[in-house]
Residue, then its C-alpha position, 0 to 999 in steps of 0.5 A: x500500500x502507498x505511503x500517502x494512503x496510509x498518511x492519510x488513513x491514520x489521520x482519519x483513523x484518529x479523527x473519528x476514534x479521538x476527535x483529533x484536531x489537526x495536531x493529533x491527526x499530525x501525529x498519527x499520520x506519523x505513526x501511520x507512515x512509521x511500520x514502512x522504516x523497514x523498507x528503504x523507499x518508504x516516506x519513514x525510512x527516507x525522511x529518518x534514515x535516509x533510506x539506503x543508507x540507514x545500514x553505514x549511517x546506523x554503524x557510524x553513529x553507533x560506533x560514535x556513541x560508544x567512541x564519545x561514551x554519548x548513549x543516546x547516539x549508541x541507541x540511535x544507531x542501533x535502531x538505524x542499523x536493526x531496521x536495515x537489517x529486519x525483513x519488510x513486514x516483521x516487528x514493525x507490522x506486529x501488534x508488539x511494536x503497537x503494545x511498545x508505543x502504546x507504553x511511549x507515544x502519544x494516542x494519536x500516534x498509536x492509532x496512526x500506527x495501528x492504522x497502518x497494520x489494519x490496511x496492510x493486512x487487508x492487502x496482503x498478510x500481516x505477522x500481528x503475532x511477530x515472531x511466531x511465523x503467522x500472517x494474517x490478512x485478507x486481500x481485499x481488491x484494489x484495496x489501495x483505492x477503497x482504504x484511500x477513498x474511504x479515509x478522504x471521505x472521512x476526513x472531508x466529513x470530519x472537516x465539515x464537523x470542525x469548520 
């Protein structure tokens, strides 16, 4: 599924659930775009890792944690070099990944987030129970299409609400 419909999904997602004004909706489209940093194209991966080369950016900043004893680098490139390395649609796409946010980011976020794993699994299969190796997920044709008329639809009415 594209990037932009999962954008836009989140943001609906968390209009309707919370009643997000535009900050919230903000957030969740961020959260909507973050399962995909696992994959070098994605909007998440280019705009945080810089893509391909998130694998030589990852050991440099996590050799320079350690070289300059500043942690938060160490971790930093750590996470960049982990998701250089995982499989497309493995952690990120689990309902583990979901429960970890839910611990740290704000609620808007979380259901971007989650947004993401529900269209994903109406477009292909989804491993929720990661790592145990289950997928699951219905393939929904041109699922791209629906998920996306549907979130305009929402947002449009949801905008109507605001203003």
């Amino acid at each position: 599924m594209l990037g932009v419909t999962h954008l836009i999904a989140g943001a609906a997602a968390s209009s309707v659930i919370l009643g997000s004004d535009i900050s919230g909706m903000a957030l969740a489209a961020a959260g909507a775009l973050l399962p995909d940093i696992d994959t070098a194209d994605s909007i998440a991966s280019r705009s945080l890792t810089l893509g391909r080369l998130r694998g030589p950016l990852g050991i440099m900043l996590f050799g320079a944690g350690i070289f300059i004893s500043m942690p938060v680098l160490t971790v930093v490139g750590g996470l960049f070099l982990a998701v250089s390395i995982l499989p497309h649609r493995g952690v990120t796409h689990s309902l583990l990944a979901v429960v970890l946010l839910w611990l740290y980011a704000p609620l808007p976020f979380v259901i971007g987030y989650a947004s993401h794993l529900v269209l994903d699994a109406l477009s292909g299969r989804v491993p929720f129970f990661w790592p145990l190796g289950q997928r699951f997920g219905i393939r929904v044709p041109a699922g791209d299409i629906l998920a996306g008329a549907l979130s305009i639809a929402l947002l449009v009415g949801r905008y109507q609400e605001i203003f």
